[in-house]
Structure formats: C-alpha cells, structure tokens
KOLNURO-301612 format. One record per residue (C-alpha): x, y, z; residue number from 1; chain. Coordinates in steps of 0.02 Angstrom, whole numbers, plus 50000, padded with zeros to 5 digits. Layout:
BEGIN
R  east north    up pos unit
R     X     Y     Z NUM    A
...
END
This chain:
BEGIN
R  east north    up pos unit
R 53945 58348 54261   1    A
R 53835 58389 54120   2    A
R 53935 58303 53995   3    A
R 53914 58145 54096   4    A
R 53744 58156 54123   5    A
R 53712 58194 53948   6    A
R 53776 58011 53883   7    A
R 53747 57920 54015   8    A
R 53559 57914 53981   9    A
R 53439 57830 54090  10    A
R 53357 57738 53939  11    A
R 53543 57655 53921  12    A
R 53572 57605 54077  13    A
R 53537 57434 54149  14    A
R 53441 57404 54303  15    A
R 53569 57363 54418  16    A
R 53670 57523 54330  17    A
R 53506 57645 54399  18    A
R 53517 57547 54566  19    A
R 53693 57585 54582  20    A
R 53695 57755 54540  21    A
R 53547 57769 54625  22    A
R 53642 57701 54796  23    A
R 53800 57806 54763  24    A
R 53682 57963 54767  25    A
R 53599 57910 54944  26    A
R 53782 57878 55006  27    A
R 53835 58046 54963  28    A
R 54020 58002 54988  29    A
R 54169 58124 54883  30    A
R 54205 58111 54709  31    A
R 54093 57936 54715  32    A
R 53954 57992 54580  33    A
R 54082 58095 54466  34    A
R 54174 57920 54458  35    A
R 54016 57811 54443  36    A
R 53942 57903 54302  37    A
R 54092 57922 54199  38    A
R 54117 57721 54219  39    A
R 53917 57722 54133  40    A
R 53958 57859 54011  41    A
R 53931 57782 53827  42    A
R 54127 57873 53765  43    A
R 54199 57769 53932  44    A
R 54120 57607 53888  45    A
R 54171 57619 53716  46    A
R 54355 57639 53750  47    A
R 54336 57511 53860  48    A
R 54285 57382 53743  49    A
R 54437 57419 53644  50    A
R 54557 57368 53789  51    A
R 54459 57183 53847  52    A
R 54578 57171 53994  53    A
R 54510 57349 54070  54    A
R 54660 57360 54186  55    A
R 54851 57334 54190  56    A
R 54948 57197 54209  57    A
R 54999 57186 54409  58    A
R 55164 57271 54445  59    A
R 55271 57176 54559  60    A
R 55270 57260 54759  61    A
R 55414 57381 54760  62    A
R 55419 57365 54941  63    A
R 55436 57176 54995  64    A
R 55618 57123 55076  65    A
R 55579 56932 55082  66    A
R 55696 56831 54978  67    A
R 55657 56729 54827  68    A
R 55588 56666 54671  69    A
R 55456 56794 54623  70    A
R 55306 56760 54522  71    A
R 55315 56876 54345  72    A
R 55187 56945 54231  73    A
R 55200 56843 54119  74    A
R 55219 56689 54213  75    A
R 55049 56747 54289  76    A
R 54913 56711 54151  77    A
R 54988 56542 54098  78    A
R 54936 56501 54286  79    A
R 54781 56565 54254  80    A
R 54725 56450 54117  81    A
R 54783 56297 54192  82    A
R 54648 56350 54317  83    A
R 54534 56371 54166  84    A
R 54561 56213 54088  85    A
R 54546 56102 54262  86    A
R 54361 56196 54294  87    A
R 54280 56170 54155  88    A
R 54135 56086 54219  89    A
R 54139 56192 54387  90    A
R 54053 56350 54428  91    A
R 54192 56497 54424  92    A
R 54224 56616 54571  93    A
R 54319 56757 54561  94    A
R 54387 56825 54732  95    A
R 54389 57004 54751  96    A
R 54472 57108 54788  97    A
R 54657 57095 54748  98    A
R 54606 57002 54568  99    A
R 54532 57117 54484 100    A
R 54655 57088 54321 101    A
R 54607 56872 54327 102    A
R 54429 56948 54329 103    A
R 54446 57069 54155 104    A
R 54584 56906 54081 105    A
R 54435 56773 54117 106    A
R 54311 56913 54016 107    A
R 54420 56944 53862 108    A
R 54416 56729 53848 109    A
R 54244 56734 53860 110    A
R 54248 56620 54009 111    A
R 54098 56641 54146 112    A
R 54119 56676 54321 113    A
R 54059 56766 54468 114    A
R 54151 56902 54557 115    A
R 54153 56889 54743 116    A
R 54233 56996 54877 117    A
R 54261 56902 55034 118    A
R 54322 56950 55198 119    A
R 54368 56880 55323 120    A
R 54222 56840 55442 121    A
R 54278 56903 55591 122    A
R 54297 57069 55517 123    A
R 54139 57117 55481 124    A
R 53950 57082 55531 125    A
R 53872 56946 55425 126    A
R 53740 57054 55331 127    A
R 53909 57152 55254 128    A
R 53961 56990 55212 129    A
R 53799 56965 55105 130    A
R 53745 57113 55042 131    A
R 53928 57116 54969 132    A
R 53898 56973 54856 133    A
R 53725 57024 54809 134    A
R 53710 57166 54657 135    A
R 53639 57348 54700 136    A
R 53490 57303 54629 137    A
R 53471 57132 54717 138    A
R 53494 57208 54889 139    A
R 53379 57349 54840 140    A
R 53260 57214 54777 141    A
R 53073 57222 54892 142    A
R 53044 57025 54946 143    A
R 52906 56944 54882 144    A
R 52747 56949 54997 145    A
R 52755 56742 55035 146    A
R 52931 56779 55113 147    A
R 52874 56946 55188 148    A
R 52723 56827 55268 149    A
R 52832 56711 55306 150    A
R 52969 56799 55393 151    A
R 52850 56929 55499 152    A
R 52945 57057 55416 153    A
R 52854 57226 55344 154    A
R 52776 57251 55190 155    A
R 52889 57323 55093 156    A
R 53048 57269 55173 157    A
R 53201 57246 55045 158    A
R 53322 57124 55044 159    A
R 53460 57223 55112 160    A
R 53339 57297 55261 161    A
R 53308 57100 55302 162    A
R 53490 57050 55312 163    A
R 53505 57191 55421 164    A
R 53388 57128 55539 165    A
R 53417 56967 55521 166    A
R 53603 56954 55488 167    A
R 53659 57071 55615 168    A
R 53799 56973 55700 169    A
R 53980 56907 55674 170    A
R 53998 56717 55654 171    A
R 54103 56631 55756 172    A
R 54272 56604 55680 173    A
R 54411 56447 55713 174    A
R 54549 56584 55706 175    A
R 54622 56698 55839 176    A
R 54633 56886 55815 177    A
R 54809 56859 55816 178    A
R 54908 56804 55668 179    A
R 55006 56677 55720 180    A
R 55151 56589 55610 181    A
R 55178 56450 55730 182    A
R 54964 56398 55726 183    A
R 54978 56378 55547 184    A
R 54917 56189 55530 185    A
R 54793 56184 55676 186    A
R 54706 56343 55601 187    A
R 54672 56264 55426 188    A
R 54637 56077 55490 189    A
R 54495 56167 55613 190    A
R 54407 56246 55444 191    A
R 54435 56082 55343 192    A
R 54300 55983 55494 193    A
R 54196 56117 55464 194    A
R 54183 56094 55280 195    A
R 54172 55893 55304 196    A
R 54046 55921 55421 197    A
R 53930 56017 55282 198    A
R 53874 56153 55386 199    A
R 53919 56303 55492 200    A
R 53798 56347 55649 201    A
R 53731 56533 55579 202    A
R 53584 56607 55667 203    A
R 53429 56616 55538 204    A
R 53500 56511 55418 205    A
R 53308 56456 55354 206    A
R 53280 56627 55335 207    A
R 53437 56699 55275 208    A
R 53408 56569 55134 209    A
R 53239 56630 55090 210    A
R 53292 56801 55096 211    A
R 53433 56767 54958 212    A
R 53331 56647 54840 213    A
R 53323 56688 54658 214    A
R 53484 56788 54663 215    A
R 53624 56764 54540 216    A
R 53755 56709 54673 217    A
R 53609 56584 54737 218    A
R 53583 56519 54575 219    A
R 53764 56498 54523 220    A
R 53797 56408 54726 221    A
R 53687 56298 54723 222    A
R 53696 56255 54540 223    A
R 53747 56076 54594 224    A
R 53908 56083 54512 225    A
R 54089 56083 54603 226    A
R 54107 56271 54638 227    A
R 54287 56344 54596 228    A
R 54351 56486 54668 229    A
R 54512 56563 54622 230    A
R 54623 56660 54730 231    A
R 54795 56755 54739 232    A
R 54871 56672 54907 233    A
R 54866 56560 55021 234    A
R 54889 56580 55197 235    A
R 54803 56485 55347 236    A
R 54626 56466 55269 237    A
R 54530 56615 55332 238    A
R 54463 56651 55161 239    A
R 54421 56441 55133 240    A
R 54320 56469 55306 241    A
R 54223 56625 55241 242    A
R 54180 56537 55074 243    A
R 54118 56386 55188 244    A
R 54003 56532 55277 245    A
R 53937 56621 55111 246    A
R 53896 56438 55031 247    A
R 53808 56384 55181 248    A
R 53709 56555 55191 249    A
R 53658 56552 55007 250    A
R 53617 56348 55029 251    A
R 53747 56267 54934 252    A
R 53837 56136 54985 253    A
R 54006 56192 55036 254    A
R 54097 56035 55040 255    A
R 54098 56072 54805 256    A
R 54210 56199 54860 257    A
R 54383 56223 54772 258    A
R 54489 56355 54799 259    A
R 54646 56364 54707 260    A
R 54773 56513 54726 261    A
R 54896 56552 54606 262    A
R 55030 56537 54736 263    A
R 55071 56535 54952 264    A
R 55141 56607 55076 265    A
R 55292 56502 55092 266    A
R 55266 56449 55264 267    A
R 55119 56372 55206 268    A
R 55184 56268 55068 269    A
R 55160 56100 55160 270    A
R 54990 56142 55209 271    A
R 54871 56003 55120 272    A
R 54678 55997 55121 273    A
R 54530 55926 55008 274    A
R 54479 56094 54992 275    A
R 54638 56193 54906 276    A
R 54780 56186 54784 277    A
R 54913 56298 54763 278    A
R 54971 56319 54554 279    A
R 55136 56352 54600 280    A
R 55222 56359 54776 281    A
R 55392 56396 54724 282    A
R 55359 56570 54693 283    A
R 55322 56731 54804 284    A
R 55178 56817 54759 285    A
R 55198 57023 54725 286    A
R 55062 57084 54666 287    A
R 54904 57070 54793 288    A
R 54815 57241 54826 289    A
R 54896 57338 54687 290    A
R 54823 57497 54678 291    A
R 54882 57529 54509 292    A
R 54847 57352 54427 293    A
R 54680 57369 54537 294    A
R 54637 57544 54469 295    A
R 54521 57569 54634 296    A
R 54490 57509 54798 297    A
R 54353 57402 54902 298    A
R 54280 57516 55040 299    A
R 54149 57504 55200 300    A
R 54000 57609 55144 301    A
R 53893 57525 55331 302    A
R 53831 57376 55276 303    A
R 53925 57320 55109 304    A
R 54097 57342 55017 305    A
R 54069 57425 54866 306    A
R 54212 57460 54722 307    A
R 54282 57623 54724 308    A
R 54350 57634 54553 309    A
R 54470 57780 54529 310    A
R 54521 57763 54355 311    A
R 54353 57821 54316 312    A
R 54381 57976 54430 313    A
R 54557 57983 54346 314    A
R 54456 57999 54160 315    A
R 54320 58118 54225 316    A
R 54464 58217 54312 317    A
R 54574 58225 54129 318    A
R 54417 58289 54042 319    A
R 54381 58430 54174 320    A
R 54568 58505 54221 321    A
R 54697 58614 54156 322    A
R 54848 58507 54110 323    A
R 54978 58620 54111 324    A
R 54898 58745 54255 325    A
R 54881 58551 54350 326    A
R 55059 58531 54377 327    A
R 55108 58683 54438 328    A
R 54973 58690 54583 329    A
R 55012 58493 54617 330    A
R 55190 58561 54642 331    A
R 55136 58691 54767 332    A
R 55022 58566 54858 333    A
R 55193 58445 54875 334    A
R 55289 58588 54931 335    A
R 55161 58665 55072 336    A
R 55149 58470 55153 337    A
R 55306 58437 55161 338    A
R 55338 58608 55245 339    A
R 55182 58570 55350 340    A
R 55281 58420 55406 341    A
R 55443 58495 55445 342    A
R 55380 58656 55546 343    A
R 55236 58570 55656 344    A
R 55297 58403 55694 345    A
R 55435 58376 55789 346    A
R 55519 58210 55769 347    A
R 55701 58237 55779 348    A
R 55753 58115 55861 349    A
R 55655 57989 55747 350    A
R 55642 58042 55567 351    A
R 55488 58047 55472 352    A
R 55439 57927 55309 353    A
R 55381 58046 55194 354    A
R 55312 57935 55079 355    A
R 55201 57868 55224 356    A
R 55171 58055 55286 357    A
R 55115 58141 55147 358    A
R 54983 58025 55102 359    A
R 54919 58039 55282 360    A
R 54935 58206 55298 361    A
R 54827 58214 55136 362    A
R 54696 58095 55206 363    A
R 54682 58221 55374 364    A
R 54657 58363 55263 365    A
R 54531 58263 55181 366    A
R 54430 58197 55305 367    A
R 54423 58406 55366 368    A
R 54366 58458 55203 369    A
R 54236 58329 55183 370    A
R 54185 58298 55369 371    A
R 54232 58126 55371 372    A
R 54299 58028 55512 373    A
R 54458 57935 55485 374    A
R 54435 57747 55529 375    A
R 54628 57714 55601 376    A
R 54592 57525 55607 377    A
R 54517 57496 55428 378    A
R 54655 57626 55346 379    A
R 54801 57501 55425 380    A
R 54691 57345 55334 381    A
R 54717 57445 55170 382    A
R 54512 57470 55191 383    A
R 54415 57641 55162 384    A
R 54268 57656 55279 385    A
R 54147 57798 55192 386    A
R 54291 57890 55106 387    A
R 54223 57897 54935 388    A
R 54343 57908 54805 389    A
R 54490 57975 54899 390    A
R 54657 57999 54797 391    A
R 54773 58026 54951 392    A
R 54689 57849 55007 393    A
R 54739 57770 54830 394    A
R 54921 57844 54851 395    A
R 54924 57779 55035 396    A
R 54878 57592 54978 397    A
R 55016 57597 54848 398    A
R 55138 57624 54968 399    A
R 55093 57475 55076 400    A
R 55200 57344 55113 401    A
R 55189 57164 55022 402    A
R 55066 57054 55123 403    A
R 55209 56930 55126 404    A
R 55316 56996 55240 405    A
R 55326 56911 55382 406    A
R 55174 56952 55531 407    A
R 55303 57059 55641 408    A
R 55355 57174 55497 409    A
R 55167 57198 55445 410    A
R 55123 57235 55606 411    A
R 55276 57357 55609 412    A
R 55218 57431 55482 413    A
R 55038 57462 55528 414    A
R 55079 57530 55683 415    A
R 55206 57669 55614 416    A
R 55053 57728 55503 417    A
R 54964 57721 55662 418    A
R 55089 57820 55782 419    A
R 55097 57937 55610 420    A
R 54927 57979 55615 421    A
R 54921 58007 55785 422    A
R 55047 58138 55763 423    A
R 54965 58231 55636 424    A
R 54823 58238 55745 425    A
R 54903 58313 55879 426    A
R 54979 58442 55754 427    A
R 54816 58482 55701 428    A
R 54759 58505 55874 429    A
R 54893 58610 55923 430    A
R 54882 58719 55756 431    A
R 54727 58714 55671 432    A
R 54745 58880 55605 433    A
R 54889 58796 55489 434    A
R 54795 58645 55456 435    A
R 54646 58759 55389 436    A
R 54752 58839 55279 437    A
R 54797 58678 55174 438    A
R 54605 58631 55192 439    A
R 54553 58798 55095 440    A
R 54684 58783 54959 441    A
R 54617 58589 54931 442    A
R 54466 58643 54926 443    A
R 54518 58774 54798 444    A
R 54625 58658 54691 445    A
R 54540 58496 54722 446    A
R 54537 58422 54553 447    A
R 54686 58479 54516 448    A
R 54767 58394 54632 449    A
R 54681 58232 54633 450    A
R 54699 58225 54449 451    A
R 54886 58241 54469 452    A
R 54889 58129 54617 453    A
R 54814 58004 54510 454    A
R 54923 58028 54366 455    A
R 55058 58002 54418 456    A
R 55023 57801 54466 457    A
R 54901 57766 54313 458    A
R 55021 57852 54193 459    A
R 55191 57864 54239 460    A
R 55315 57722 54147 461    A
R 55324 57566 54249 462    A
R 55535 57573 54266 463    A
R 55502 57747 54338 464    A
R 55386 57657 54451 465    A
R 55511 57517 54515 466    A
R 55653 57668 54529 467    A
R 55571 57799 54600 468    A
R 55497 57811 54789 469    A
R 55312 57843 54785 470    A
R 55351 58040 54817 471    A
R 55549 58030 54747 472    A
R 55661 58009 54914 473    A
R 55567 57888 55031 474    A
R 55630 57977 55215 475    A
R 55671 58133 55260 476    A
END
C-alpha cells in the first residue's frame, strides 16, 4: 500500500476525496481502501484523463432469450445526444447505476449533470435513499447551529446522523411487491396523480428539507429549471415514483420532472405519461447492469449505496501480483471448486450450472474468510450488502440474466441462485473441514486470484466474451 499512499497525498486530495476515504476506513469492508486509494492515486488519475470515457462501451447481455431488434453500441450514443440537444435548458440527471458509460460520454462533451442512484423506494428506508444522493462529505457535513436549534437535534449532529433519525422509514409506494405484467397501466397512471398532485405525504418533510439545504443535489433540484433525468429502461414507473420522492424531499417541484430512457421494455411501449419518453421503443435494451461496461458495482454499506469500483482494485491488483505465478494458482483455485462441487454436493438427479456455482461457491468462501454474512435477498437483486470489493460478487453479476426477460424467467432465475446457495450451505455444514481448506488457500492466494478473476472480464477480447461461457462450458 505504500506506493498508494505515497501519491495519493493528502495535500492533493479534495475534501469530499478525504471524506470518502475517510468513510471507506470506518467501514472497514475487503479490498474497499486498496481500491479507493488507487482510484485517488495521481499515476491512476492521469491515465484516466487520457481515456475521457473512463469505461467501456456496454457489451450486449450474452444471456437474454427474448426475441428482437437489439439496441447496438453504436446506435447507443447517437441516442444519447438527441437527449443532449432536447435538455439544453434543463438540469441533467444521470441515473445510476446501470449508466455509468452515459455518465463518463456526457463528461468527455463537457456537458453538466448530476449523478444519481435511485432505488426503488420500497426497497430501502428513506434516509438510504438520501444519504445516497448526498456526497461523503455532505452527509459527513455537522448542521449549522440555527437548524440544530431548530430541529432539537444535538450539537454536533451531522447530516447523515439526522436523516437517520429523522428519515428512518419506508414511504409508501403505489406498487405491489409483486411484479406484475398484467398491472402495467394502472401502476404508472397511480404515480402520474402523484406527480400532478405536486407532492408525496413523507413524514418530516419541513425538516428533511432543512436538513438537505445548501447541498449540490438541493441546489441543482430546485434550480427552477425543468429537471431531466436520463435513464436506460422503462418499465412500470417505479423509478419516475422514486424521483417524485427525492424531488419532493430535497424541495423541488417534481411535476419539472423528465425522465427519458433510451429504450422499454416492450410490454410497455404503449405506456404514455407527461412525465416520460422513450428515444426509441423498437429496440431491446442489452446492456443494463453490465459488470464489465460498469467496471464496479453499487452496494448497501447500512445507510447508503456507495460505488464499489473494481477496476481500481483490478489496477492496484496488476501492480502488486506475479503475472505468470497468477495463472497457475487461478488454475488450481478453478480446479479445487469445481472438485468441491462434484464430491460434496449431490445433485444427480438435477445437474448443477457451473457458471452460477462457482461464483457462489466463491462468495461462501468469501464471506468465511472475511466474516461477512451473505445477504441471499440483495445478492438475487444483483446488490452487495457490506461485501466490499468482492471479485466472486463481480463474476456473479456478469452472469445474470438480462432484466428483460420476462418476470417468470427472472424469478426462475433468482430462485435457482437461491436453492444454489442453500446447497452450498448445507455442504458447508455437513463438511466444514473441506470448506476450510479452500478458505486457507484464498486466504493464501487472495490477490492472485482476484486479480485473475478480474482479468479475465476487464481484459479478455469481447468475441471471446460473446463465445465463451463465463467459466468455458456453462453446466456440468
């Protein structure tokens, strides 16, 4: 780490860059500060600058079935500055994550706009919600003593310990917990009398508002311009409902709200509101939640997403491991899972997925060596909950199915990484001695490992990609 350290000086560093680092440190999460640091590092920032667009162009999903037209890279940008041209007296919004590449495009054309990761609200107290939006330093940010006073809160108290306190609950949402195909049209035309009606009942709102004053995403929200948000795809409107929340927490006015998407689920394509375009609903959309466009991951850290980026644990890992010694021990960890699999679970009569049980495998031995607990319902969302920068986490995302197949196959598919998991864990239970034994030679070979892991989806040539299973043969 001392290389790191030594050009990523403090003097350097911005504010919010200390107040990041500084939160990364208190989290104490895997791999998180190597990654952080090297992202800072003066050599990292100045290759950087000589790629503008920071990450790659979205690869299509390898793993969709659905039928049609599908939405190219280079049909993508062209979109993309329509959206440019039609704002240009708007505010920009950039919703993360899944757009990560509009984000770096928008940068390079020196156009201004706000990232914003948004969830869906039902997912997720409100004060996650908020501090998510807000910078480190803005949500490690002491209030001012008039809104201290004001708010009976203690001296001292920082923004992010007031949302907690006063934020603490989940707002009520129009939609059911269910995804539901048929409910399409009712589910949209219940968040577009919301937005008509200019507000959405939150608890605290007064105070919520004072609490978030003066920050940048106040500022730009209720800049009294139209407010523009662009998205990858539209669905039902759960995202147009939790922009209607944010705005109304931050005290804009959410009927300026415009979200366009690049394209839609196509049983959405006759949806209509005030409130959302579509650029082109012809196409299918491939690339949402690409780990390797993405180069990281969004994860639950308690009370805010943060970005796990693991092509800056990919660059600290290249400057710290063997690269010939790397492959063979990567080879040895491949072999000694796969004959994990085969000797201590028994599914004969229902063949494993490999490329779905080595990555989980992975994440169990991970968890072990780190004393995490897996989160089963946040790693079938494709979301980390305090994981830090996990490799086996990145390579289980990439093998996720497009979020356009249709709800029963999703759902299929969630609950065979489910039923997987639940298998290893019995495994594990019935042999720990075995499981320990992978732990230890982690452990041993962790960078290694990950550095290879990582390699091989940052690095390897894109038609290898689209021919190749995630591990070679995708089943058993």
């Amino acid at each position: 780490m001392s290389n790191i350290a030594t050009s990523t000086s403090a003097s350097l560093m911005s504010s919010d860059d200390k107040a990041f680092v500084d939160e990364i440190k208190e989290m104490n999460l895997p791999n998180m500060i190597e990654a952080a640091l090297t992202g800072l590092n003066i050599e990292s920032r100045q290759r950087k600058s000589q790629r503008p667009l920071g990450v790659r162009l979205p690869l299509p999903g390898r793993y969709t079935q659905r039928k049609g037209k599908r939405l190219t890279a280079d049909e993508l940008l062209p979109l993309v500055d329509a959206w440019i041209e039609r704002t240009d007296k708007a505010t920009r919004f950039v919703i993360q994550g899944g757009n990560r590449y509009i984000s770096y495009y928008l940068k390079s054309r020196n156009v201004d706009s706000f990232d914003m990761k948004v969830m869906s609200v039902s997912k997720a107290p409100l004060y996650t919600q908020l501090n998510t939006v807000l910078s480190a330093a803005e949500r490690r940010e002491v209030l001012s003593d008039s809104v201290i006073a004001g708010l009976g809160l203690d001296v001292g108290t920082t923004r992010r310990e007031a949302l907690l306190q006063l934020a603490d609950y989940t707002p009520a949402s129009p939609f059911s917990a269910v995804t539901n195909d048929q409910t399409l049209e009712d589910d949209l035309e219940k968040t577009v009398k919301v937005i008509d009606s200019g507000t959405v009942d939150l608890i605290n709102k007064d105070a919520l508002r004072m609490i978030l004053e003066g920050t940048v995403a106040a500022k730009m929200i209720c800049s009294g311009r139209d407010l523009a948000f662009i998205d990858d795809l539209f669905y039902r409107g759960r995202t147009l409902y939790s922009l209607a929340v944010i705005v109304d927490a931050f005290g804009g006015d959410m009927r300026r709200i415009k979200l366009t998407t690049i394209a839609c689920d196509q049983k959405s394509t006759s949806l209509t509101s005030p409130y959302h375009d579509v650029l082109n609903q012809h196409v299918l959309y491939p690339f949402e939640n690409s780990i390797r466009s993405e180069q990281g991951y969004w994860q639950d850290v308690g009370d805010t997403y943060i970005f796990t980026d693991m092509a800056n644990y990919w660059e600290y890992l290249h400057s710290h491991v063997d690269q010939h010694q790397s492959n063979s021990i990567y080879k040895a960890w491949q072999e000694q899972l796969t004959q994990w699999i085969a000797r201590y679970i028994n599914t004969a009569n229902d063949p494993l997925d490999y490329s779905l049980t080595l990555p989980l495998l992975w994440m169990t031995i991970y968890a072990d060596a780190f004393h995490l607990e897996l989160n089963i319902d946040k790693i079938i969302d494709q979301k980390g909950y305090k994981i830090g920068a996990s490799v086996p986490f990145a390579r289980l995302i990439d093998r996720f199915i497009s979020q356009e197949e249709p709800v029963e196959a999703r759902l299929t598919f969630k609950a065979q990484i489910s039923d997987t998991l639940t298998l290893i864990d019995a495994a594990k239970h019935r042999y720990p001695d075995a499981l320990v034994e992978l732990v230890d030679f982690y452990l041993l070979h962790q960078q290694a490992i990950d550095y290879r892991g990582l390699d091989f989806m940052f690095e390897q040539p894109d038609e290898e990609i689209q021919s190749k299973g995630i591990y070679g043969s995708t089943s058993s």
